[in-house]
Biopython code that builds the backbone (N, CA, C, O; Angstrom):
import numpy as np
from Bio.PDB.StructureBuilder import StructureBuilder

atoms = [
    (1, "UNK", "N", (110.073, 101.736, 106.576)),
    (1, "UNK", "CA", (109.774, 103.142, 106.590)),
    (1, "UNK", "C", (110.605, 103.827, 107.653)),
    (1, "UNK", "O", (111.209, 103.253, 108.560)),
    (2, "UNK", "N", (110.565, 104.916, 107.462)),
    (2, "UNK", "CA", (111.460, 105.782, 108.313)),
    (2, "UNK", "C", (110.372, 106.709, 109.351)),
    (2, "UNK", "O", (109.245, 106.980, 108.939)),
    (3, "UNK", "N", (110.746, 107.065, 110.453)),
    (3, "UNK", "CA", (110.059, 108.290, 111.120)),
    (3, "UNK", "C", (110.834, 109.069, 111.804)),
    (3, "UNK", "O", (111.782, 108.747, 112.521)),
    (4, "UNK", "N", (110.296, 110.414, 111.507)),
    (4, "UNK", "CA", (111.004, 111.326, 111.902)),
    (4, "UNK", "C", (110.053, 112.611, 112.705)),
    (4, "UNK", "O", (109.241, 113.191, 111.984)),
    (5, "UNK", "N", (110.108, 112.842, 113.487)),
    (5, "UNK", "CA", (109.529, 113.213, 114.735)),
    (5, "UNK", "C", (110.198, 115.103, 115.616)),
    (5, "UNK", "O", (111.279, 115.525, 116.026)),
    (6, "UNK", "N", (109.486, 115.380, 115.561)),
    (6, "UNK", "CA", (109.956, 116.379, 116.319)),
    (6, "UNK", "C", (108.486, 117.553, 116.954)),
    (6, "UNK", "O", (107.406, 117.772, 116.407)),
    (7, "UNK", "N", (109.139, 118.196, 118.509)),
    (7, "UNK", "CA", (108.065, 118.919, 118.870)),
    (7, "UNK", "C", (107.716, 120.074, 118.365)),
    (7, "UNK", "O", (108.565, 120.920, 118.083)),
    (8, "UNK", "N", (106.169, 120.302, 118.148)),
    (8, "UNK", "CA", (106.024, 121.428, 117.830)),
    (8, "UNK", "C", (104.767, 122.408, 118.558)),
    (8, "UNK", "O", (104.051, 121.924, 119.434)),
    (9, "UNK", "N", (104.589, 123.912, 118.058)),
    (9, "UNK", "CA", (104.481, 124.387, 119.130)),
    (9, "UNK", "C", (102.753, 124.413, 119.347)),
    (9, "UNK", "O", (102.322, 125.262, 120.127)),
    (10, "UNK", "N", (102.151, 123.847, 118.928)),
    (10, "UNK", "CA", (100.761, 123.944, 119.218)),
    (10, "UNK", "C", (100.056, 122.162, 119.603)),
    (10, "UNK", "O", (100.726, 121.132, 119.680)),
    (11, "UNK", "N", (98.790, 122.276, 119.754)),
    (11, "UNK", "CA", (98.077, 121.235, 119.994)),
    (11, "UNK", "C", (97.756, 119.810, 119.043)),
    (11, "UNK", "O", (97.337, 118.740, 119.485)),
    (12, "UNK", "N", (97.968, 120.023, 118.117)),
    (12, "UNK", "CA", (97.848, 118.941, 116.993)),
    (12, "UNK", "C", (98.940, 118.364, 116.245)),
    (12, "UNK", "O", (99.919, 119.095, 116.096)),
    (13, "UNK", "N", (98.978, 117.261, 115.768)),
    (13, "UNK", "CA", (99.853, 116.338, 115.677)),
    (13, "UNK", "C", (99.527, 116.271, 113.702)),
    (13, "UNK", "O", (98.671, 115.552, 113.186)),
    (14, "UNK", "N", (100.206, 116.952, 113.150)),
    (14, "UNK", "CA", (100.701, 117.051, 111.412)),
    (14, "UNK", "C", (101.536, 115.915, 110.814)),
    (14, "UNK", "O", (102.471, 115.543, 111.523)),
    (15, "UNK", "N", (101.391, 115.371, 109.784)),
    (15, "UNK", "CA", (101.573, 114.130, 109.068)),
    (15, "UNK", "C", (102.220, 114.410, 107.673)),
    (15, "UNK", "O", (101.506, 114.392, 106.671)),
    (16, "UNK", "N", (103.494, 114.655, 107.594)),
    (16, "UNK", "CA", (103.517, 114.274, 106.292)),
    (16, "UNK", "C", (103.983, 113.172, 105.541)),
    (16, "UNK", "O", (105.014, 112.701, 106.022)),
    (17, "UNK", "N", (103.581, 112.610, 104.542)),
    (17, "UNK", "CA", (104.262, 111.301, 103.616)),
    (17, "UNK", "C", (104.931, 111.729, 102.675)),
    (17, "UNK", "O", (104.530, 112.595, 101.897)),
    (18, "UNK", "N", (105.932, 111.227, 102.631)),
    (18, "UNK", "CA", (107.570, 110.760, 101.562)),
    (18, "UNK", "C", (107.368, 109.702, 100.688)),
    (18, "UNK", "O", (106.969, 108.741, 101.346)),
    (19, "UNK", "N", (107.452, 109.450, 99.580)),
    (19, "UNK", "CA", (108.134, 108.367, 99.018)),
    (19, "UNK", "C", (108.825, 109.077, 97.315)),
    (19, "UNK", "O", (108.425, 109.783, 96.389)),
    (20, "UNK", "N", (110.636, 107.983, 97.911)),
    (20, "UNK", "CA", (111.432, 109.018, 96.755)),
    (20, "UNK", "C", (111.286, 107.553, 95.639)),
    (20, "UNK", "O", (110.621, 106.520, 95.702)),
    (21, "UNK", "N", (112.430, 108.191, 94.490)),
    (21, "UNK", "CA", (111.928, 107.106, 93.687)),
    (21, "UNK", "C", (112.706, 105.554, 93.705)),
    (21, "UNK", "O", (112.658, 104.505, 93.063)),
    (22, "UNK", "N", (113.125, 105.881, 94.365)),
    (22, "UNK", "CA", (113.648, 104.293, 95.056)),
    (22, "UNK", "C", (112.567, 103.437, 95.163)),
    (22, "UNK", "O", (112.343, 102.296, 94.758)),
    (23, "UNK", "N", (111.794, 104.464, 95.966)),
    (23, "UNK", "CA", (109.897, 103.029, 95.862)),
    (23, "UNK", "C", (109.630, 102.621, 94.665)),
    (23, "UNK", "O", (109.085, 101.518, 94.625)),
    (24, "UNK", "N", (109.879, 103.262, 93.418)),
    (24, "UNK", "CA", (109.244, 102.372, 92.008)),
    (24, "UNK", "C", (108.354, 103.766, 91.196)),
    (24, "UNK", "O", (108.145, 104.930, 91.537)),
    (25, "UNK", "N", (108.025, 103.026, 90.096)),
    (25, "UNK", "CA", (107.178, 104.354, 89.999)),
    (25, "UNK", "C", (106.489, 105.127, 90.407)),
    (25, "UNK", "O", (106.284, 105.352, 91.600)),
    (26, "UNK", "N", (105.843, 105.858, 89.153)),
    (26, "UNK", "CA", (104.996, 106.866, 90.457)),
    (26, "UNK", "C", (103.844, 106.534, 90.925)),
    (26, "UNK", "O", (103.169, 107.201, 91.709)),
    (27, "UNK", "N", (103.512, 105.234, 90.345)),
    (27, "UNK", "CA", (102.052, 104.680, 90.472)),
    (27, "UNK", "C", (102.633, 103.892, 92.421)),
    (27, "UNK", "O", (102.227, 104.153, 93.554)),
    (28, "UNK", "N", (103.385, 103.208, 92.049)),
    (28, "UNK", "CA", (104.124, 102.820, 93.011)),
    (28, "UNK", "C", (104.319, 103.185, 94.211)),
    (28, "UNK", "O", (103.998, 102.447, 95.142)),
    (29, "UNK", "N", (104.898, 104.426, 94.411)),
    (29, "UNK", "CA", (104.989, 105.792, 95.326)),
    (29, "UNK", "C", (103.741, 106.343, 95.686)),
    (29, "UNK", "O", (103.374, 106.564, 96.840)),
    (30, "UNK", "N", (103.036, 106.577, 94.538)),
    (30, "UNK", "CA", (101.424, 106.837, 94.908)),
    (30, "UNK", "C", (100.930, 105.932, 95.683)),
    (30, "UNK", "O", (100.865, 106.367, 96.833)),
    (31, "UNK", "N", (100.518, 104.784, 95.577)),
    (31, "UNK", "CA", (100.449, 103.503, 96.288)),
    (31, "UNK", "C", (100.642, 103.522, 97.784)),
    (31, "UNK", "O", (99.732, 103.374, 98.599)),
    (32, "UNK", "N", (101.886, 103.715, 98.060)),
    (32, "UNK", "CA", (102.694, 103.163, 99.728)),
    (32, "UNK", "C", (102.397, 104.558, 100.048)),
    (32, "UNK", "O", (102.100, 104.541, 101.243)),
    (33, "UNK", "N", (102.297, 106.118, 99.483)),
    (33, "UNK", "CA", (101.383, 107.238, 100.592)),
    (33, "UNK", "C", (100.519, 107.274, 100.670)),
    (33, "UNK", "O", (100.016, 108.193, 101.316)),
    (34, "UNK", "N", (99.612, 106.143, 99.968)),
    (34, "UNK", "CA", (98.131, 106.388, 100.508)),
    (34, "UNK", "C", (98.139, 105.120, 101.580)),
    (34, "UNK", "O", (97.576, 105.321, 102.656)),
    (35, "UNK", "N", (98.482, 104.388, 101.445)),
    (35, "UNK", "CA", (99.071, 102.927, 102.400)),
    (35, "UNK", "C", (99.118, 103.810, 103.867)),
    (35, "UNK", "O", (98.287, 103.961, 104.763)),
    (36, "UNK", "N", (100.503, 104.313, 103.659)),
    (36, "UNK", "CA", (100.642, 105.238, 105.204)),
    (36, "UNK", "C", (100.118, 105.900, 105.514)),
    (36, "UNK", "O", (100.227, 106.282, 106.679)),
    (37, "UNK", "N", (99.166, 106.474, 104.591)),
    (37, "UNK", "CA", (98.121, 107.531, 105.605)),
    (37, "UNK", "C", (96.908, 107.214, 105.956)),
    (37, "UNK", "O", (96.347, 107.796, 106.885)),
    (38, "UNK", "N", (96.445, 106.428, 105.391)),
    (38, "UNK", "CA", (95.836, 105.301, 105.864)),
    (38, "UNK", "C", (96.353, 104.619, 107.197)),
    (38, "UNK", "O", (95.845, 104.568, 108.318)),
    (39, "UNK", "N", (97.324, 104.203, 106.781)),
    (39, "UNK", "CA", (97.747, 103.185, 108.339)),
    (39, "UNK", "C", (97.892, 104.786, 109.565)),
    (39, "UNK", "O", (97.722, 104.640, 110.776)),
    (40, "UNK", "N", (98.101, 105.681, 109.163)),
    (40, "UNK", "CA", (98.515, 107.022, 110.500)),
    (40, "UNK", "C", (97.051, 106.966, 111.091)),
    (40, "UNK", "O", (96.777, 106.730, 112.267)),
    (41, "UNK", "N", (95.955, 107.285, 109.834)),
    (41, "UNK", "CA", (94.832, 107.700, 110.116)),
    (41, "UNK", "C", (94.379, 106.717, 111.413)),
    (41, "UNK", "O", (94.124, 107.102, 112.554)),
    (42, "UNK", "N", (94.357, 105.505, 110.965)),
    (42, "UNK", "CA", (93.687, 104.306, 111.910)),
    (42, "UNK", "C", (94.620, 104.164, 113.190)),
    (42, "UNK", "O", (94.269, 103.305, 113.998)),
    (43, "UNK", "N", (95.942, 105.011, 113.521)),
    (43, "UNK", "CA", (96.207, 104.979, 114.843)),
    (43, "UNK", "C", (96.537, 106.201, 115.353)),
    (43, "UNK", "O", (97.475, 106.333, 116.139)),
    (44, "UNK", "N", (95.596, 107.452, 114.838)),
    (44, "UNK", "CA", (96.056, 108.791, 115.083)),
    (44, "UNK", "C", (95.163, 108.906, 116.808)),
    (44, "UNK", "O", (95.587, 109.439, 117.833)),
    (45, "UNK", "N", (94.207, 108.389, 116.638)),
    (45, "UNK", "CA", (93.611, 108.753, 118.026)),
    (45, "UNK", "C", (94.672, 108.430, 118.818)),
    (45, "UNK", "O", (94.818, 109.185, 119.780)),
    (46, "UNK", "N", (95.713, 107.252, 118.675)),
    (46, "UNK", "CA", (96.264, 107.216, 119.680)),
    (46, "UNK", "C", (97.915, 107.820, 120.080)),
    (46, "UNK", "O", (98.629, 107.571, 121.051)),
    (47, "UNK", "N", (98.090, 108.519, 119.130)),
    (47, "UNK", "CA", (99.627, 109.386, 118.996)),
    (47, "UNK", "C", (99.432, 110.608, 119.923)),
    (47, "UNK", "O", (98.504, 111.400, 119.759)),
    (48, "UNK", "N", (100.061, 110.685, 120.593)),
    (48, "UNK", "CA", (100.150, 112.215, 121.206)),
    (48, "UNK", "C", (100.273, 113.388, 120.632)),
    (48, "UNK", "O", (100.932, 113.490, 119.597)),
    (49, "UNK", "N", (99.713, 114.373, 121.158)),
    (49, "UNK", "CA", (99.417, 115.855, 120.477)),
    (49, "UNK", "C", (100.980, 116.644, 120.232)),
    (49, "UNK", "O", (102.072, 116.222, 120.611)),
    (50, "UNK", "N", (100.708, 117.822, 119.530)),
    (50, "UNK", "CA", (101.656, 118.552, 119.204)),
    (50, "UNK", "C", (103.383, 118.134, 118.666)),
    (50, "UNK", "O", (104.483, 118.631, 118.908)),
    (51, "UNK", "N", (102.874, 116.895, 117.781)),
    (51, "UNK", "CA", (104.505, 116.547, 117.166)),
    (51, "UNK", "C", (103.849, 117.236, 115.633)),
    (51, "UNK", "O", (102.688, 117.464, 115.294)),
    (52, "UNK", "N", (105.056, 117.418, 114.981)),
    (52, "UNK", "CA", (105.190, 117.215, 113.585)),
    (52, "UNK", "C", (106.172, 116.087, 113.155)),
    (52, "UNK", "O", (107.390, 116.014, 113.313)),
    (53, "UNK", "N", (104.987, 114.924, 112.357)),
    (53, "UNK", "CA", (105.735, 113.573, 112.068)),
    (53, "UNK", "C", (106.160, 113.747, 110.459)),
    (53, "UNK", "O", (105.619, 114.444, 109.601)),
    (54, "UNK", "N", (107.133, 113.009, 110.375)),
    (54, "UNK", "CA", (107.618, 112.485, 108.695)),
    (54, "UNK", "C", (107.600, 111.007, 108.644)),
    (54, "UNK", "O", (108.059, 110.050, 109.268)),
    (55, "UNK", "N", (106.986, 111.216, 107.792)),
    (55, "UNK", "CA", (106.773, 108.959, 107.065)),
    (55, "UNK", "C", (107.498, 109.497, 105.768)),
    (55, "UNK", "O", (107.339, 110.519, 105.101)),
    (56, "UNK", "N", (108.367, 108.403, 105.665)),
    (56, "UNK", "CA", (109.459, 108.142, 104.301)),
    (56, "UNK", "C", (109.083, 106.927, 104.376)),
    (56, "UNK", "O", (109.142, 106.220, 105.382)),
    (57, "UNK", "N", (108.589, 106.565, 103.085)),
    (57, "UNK", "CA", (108.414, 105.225, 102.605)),
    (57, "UNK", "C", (109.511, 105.014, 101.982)),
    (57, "UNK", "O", (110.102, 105.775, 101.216)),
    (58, "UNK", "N", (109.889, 103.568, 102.444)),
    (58, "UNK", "CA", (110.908, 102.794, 101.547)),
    (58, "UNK", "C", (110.722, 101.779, 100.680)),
    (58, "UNK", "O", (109.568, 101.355, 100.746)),
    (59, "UNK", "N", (111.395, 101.225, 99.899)),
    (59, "UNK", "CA", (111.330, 100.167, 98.717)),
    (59, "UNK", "C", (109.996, 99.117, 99.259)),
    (59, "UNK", "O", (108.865, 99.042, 98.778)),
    (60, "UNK", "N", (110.639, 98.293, 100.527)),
    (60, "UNK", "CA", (109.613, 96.881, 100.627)),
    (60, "UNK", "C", (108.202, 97.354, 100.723)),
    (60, "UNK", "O", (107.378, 96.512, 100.366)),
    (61, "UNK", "N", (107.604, 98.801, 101.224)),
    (61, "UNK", "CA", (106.244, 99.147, 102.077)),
    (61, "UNK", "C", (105.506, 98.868, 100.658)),
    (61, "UNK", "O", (104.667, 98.002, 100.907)),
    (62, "UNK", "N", (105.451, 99.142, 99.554)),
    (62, "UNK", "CA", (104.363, 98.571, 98.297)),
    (62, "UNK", "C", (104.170, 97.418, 98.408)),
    (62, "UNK", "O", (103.176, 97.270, 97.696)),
    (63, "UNK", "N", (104.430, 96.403, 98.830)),
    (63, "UNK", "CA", (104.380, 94.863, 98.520)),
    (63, "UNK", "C", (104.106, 94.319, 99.644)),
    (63, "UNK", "O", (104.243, 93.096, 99.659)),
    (64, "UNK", "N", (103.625, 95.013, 100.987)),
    (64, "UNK", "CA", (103.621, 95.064, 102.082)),
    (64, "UNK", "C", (102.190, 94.215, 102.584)),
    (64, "UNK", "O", (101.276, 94.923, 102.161)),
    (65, "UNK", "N", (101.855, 93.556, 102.975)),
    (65, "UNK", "CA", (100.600, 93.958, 103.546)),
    (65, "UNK", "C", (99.860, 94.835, 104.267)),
    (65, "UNK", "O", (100.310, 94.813, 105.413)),
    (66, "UNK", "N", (98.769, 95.753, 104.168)),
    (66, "UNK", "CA", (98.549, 96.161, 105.189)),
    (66, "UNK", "C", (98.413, 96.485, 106.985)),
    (66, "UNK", "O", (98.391, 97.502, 107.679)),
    (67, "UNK", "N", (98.327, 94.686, 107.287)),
    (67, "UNK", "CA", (98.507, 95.006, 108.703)),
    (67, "UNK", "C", (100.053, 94.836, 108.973)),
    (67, "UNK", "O", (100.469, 94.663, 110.119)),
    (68, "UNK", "N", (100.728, 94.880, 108.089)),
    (68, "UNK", "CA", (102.158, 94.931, 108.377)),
    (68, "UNK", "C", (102.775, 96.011, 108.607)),
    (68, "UNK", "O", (103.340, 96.289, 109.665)),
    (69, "UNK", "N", (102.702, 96.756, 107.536)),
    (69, "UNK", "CA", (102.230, 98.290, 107.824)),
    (69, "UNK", "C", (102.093, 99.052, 108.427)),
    (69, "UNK", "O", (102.853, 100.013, 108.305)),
    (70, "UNK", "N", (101.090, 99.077, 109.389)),
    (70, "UNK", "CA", (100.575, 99.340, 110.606)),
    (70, "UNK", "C", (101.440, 98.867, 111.690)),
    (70, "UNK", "O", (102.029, 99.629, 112.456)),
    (71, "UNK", "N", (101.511, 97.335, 111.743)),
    (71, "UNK", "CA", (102.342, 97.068, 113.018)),
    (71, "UNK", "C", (103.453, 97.371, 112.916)),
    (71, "UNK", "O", (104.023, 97.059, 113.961)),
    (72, "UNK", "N", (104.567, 98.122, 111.764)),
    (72, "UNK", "CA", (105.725, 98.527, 111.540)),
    (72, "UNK", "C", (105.402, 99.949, 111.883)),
    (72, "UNK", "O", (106.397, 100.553, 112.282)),
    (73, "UNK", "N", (104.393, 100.603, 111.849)),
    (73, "UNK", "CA", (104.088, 102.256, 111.935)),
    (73, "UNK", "C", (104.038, 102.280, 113.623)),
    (73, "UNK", "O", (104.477, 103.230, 114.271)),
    (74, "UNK", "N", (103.472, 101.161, 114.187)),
    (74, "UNK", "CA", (102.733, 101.891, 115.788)),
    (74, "UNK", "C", (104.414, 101.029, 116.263)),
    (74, "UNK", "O", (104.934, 101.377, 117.323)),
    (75, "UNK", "N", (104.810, 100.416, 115.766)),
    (75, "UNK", "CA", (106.317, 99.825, 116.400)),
    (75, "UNK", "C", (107.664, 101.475, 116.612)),
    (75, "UNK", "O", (108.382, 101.687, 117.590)),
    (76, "UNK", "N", (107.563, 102.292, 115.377)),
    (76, "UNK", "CA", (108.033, 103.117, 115.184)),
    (76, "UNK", "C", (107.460, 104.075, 115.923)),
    (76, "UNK", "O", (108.263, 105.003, 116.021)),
    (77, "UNK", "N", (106.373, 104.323, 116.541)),
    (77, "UNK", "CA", (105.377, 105.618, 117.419)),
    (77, "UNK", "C", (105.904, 104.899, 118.630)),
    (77, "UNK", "O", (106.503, 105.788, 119.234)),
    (78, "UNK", "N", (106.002, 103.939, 119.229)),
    (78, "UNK", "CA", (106.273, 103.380, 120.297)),
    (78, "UNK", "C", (107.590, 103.375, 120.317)),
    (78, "UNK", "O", (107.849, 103.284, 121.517)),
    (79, "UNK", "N", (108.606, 103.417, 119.725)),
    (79, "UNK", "CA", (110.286, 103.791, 119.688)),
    (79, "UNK", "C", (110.367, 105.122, 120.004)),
    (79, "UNK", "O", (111.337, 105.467, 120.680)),
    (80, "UNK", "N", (109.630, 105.885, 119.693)),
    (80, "UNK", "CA", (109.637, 107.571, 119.434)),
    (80, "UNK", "C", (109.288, 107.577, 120.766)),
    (80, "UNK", "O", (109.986, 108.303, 121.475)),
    (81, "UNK", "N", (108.272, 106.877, 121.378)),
    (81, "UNK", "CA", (107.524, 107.758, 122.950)),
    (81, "UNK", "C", (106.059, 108.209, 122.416)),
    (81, "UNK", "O", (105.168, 108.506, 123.212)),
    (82, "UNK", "N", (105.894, 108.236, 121.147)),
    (82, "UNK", "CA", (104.614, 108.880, 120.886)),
    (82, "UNK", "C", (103.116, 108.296, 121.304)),
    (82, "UNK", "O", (102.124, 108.965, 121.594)),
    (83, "UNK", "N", (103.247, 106.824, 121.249)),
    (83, "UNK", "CA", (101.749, 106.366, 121.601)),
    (83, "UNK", "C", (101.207, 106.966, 123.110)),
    (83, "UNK", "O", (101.986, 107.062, 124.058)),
    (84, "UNK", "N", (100.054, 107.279, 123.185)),
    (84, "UNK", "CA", (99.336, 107.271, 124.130)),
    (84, "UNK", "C", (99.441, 106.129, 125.240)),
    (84, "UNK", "O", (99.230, 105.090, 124.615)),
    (85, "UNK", "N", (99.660, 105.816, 126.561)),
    (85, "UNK", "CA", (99.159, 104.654, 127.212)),
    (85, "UNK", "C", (97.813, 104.771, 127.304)),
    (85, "UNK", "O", (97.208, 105.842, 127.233)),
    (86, "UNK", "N", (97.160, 103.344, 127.510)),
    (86, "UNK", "CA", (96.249, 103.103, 127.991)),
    (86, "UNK", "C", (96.362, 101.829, 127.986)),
    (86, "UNK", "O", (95.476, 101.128, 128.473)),
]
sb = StructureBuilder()
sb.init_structure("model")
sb.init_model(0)
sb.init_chain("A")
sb.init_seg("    ")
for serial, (resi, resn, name, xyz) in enumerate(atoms, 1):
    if name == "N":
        sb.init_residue(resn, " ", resi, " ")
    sb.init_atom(name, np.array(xyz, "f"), 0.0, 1.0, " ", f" {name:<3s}", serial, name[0])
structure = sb.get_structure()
């Protein structure tokens, strides 16, 4: 997956999901954005406020496992600067 990141001007942190048809059909594509928003949801408490993010799903994320997923999503928030410490 891809992320794409940038600041914006208020307090909350906006999500949108991508998938072109390179992912497979549309059942397919349907599939890996509910996958990622799912996986955002379960680490949004910990992303910092006021970005606007982009998730582009790519080909492998359907066939993915879930916690793979995830540890490829918070790997990508942690490249960016976005996770929270604690």
């Amino acid at each position: 997956m891809v992320l794409i990141a940038r600041a914006n001007e208020g307090d909350l942190t906006r999500v949108g999901v991508v998938a072109g048809r390179a992912v497979g059909s549309a059942v397919t594509r349907n599939r890996a954005k509910r996958v990622l928003r799912t996986a955002m949801r379960s680490l949004h408490g910990s992303v910092r406020s006021g970005w606007d993010l982009v998730l582009i799903a790519r080909a492998p994320l359907p066939s993915s496992e879930y916690s793979e997923v995830v540890e490829a999503l918070l790997a990508l928030l942690r490249r960016a600067g976005l996770v929270l410490a604690s």
